[in-house]
N, C-alpha and C positions, 0 to 999 in steps of 0.2 A: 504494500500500500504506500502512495506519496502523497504530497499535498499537490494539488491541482492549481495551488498559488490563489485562489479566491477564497481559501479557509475551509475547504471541503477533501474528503480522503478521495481517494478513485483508487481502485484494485489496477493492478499489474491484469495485464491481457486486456484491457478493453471493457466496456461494461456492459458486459454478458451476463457475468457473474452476479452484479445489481442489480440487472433486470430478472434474473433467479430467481431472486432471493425475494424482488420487492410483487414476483408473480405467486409466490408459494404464502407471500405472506395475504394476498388477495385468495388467490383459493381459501386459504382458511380461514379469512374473514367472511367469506362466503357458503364456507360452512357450518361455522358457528350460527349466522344468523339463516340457515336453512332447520337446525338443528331449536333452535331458540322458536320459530317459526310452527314447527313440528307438535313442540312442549305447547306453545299455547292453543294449538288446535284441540290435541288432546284434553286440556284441561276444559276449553270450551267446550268437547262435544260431552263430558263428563260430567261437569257443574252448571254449564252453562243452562242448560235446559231445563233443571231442576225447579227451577221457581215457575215453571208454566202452570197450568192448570190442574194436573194430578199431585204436584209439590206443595201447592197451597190448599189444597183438601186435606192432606195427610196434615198439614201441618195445624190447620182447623181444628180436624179432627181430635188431633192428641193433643192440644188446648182443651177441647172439652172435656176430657176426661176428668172421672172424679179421681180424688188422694185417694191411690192405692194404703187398703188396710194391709199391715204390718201381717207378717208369716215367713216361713222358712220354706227353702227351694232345693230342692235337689236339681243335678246337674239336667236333667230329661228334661222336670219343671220349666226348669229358666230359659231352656231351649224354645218354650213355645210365644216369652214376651222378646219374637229379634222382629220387629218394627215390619214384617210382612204377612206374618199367618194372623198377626195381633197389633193393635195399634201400638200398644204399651209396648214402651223399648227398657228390657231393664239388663243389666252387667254386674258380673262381680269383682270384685277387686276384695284380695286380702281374707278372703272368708264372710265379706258385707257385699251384701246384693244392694243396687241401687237404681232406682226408676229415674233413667236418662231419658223420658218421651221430649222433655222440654229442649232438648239438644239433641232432636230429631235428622238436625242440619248434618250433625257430626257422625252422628251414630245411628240413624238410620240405614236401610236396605245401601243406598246409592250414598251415603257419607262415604269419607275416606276413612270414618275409624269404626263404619259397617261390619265389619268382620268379627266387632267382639261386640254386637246384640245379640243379648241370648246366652252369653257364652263369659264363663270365666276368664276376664281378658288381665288378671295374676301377672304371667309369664309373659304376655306379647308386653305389656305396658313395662314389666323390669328389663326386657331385653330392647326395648324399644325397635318392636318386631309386627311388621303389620302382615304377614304371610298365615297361613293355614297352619304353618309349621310351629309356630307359638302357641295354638291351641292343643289343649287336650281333649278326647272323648272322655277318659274317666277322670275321677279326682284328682288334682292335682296338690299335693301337700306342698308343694315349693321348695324339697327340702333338698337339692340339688342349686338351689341357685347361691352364690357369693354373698356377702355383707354389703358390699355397694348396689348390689341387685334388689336383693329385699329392703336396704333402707330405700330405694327408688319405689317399691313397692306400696310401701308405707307412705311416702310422701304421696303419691299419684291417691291412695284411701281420703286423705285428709283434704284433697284438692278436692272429690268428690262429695267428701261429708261436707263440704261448705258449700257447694254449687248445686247440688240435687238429695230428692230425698230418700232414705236410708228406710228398704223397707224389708227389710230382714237378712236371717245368714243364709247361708249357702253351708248345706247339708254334707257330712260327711258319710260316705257308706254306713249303711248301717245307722245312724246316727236317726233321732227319732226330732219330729219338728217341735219347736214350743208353744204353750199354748200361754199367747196373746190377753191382757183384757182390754174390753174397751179405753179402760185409764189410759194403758201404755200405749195402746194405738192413737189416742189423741193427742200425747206427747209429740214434743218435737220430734218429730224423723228422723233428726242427725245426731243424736244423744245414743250412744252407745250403752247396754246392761251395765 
């Protein structure tokens, strides 16, 4: 490389090599913004459509709903509030099931975090794991995951005990439900035994 005398470098052989360089760096500016393009198609043909006409009845809908009374779920149970067979969308986290219908946005059928309506979402939420693969079909004790994973787990309980309401456990095999009175069902929701 020399100085060209007007304060600019120029390569040895000609400027081939600059035009290389400054054609490789347009291709991939041209890919980026082909790829950037792509993303937000996707995400329009994904979200975009949601608020039409059958997004805002769903979303009606489970406004109307009355406060779910307090009771205990087994894992089959909980499978049947995932925001499609039932309006009611509820999730457990931690051993505490929680009626998410009012963050239908999220957690409904077409949300991005869809996948755990209905479903002990424990393990996706400490792995910060949105796949099939973070679910379990049977119990899952957690007792496989690290300290940084289960304090994650813990923390993601307490974000939900503050934002939605808290309407029972999540049943262990075997494990027999509690029986509820009306008192404790009229309690606040988010108040833990």
């Amino acid at each position: 490389m020399a100085d060209d005398g007007q304060g600019r470098l120029r390569t040895e052989g000609g400027g081939a090599g600059g035009a290389a360089v400054a054609g490789g760096e347009m291709l991939l500016s041209v890919g980026l913004l082909a790829l950037a393009l792509l993303a937000a198609y996707r995400l329009y043909l994904r979200w975009g459509t949601r608020n039409g006409p059958g997004g805002a009845a769903r979303q009606g809908e489970a406004a109307a709903l009355p406060r779910m009374k307090r009771r205990d779920f087994s894992l089959e149970q909980l499978r049947e509030f995932d925001g499609a067979r039932n309006p009611r969308i509820l999730l457990a986290v931690n051993g505490k099931v929680f009626d998410v219908t009012k963050g239908s946005k999220f957690y409904g059928p077409e949300g991005p975090y869809g996948i755990f309506a209905g479903r002990d979402a424990s393990r996706g939420l400490a792995t910060f794991c949105l796949d099939k693969d973070a679910l379990r079909d049977e119990y899952d004790d957690l007792s496989d995951l690290n300290a940084v994973q289960m304090e994650s787990v813990r923390e993601w309980e307490m974000q939900f005990k503050e934002k939605y309401d808290y309407v029972g456990r999540l049943l262990k095999p075997g494990e027999e439900p509690s029986e509820y009175t009306d008192e404790e069902d009229t309690k606040d929701h988010t108040k833990q035994e």
